[in-house]
C-alpha positions as CSV (number, residue, x, y, z in Angstrom):
1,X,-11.3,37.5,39.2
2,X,-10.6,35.2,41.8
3,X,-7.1,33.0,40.8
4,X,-6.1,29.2,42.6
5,X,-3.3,28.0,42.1
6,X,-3.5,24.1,42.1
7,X,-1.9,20.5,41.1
8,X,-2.5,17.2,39.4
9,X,-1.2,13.7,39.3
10,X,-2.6,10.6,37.1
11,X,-1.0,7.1,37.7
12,X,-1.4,6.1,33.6
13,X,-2.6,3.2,32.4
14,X,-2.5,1.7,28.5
15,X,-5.6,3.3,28.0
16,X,-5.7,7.4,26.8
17,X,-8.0,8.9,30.1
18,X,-9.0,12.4,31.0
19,X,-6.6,14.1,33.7
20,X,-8.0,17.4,33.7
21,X,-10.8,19.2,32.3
22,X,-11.1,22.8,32.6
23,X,-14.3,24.1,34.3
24,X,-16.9,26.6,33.3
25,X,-16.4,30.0,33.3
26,X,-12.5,29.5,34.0
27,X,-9.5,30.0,32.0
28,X,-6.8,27.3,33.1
29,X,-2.7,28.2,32.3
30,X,-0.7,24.8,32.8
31,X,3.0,26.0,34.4
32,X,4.5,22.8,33.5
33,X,3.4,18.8,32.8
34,X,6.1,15.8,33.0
35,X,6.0,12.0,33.1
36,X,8.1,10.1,35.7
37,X,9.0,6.5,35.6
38,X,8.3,4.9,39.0
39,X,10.3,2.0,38.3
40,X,14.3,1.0,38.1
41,X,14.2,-1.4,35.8
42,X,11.2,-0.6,33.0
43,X,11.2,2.1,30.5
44,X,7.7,3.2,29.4
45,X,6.3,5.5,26.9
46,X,3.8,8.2,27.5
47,X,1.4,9.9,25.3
48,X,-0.2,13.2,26.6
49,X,-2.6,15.0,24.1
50,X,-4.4,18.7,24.6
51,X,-8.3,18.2,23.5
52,X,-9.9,22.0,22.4
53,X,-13.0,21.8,23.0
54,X,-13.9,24.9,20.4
55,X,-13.0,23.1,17.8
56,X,-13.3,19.5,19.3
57,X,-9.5,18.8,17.8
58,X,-7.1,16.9,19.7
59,X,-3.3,18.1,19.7
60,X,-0.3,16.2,20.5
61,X,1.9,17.1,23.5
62,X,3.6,14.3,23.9
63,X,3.5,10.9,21.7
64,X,5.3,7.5,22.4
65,X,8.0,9.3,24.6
66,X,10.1,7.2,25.8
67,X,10.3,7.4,30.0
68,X,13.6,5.3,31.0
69,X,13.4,3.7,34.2
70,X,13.5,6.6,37.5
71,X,13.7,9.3,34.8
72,X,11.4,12.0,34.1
73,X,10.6,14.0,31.2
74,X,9.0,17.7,30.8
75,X,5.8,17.5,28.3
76,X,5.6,20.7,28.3
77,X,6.5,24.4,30.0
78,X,3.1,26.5,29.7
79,X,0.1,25.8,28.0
80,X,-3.3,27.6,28.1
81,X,-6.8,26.1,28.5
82,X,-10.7,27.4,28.4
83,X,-13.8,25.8,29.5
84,X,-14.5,22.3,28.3
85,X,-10.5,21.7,27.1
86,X,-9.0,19.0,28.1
87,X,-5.4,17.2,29.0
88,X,-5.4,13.4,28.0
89,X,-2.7,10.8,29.2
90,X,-2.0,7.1,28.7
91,X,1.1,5.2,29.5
92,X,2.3,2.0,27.3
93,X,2.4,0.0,30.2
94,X,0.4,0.7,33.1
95,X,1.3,0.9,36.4
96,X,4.7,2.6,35.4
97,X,4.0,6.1,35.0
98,X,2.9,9.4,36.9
99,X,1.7,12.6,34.9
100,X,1.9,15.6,37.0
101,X,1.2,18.9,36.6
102,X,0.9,22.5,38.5
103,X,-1.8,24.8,37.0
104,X,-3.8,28.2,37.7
105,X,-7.2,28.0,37.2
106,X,-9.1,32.0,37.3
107,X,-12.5,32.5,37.4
């Protein structure tokens, strides 16, 4: 079982976009995803959703959550993914936010 260890990051826009899909044959465990707010003066909201794709369900991480301006906030600590899931992000304006995240993806 071979194991990478890896990172994303999504500038978001208003519309709710794929940031990460997990691939075939590979189990992914999320260590952490937050939002920062790139901007002094603007707070944002983020939404952040989990699609499964066994049961093709979306599942709220994160919705509306309010960003202020140069602040960050942790959507959330560990989460588990299989092949096809997916994590979803949109921003409610765009141009403000980053979604990051550090993963593990084993094969």
């Amino acid at each position: 079982m071979a194991t990478v260890m890896k990172s994303i990051g999504y500038n978001a826009t208003t519309t709710l976009t794929d940031v990460y899909t997990c691939p075939a044959d590979t189990t992914t465990t999320f260590m952490f995803i937050q939002s920062g707010n790139r901007t002094n003066n603007t707070a944002a909201e983020v939404t952040v959703v989990w699609y499964d794709a066994s049961t093709t369900t979306e599942f709220a991480l994160a919705t509306g959550t309010m960003v202020s301006p140069t602040g960050a906030v942790i959507i959330i600590k560990q989460l588990v993914l299989e092949e096809g899931d997916k994590i979803r992000a949109s921003g409610s304006v765009a141009g403000i936010l980053n979604v990051v995240g550090s993963f593990m993806e084993q094969t």
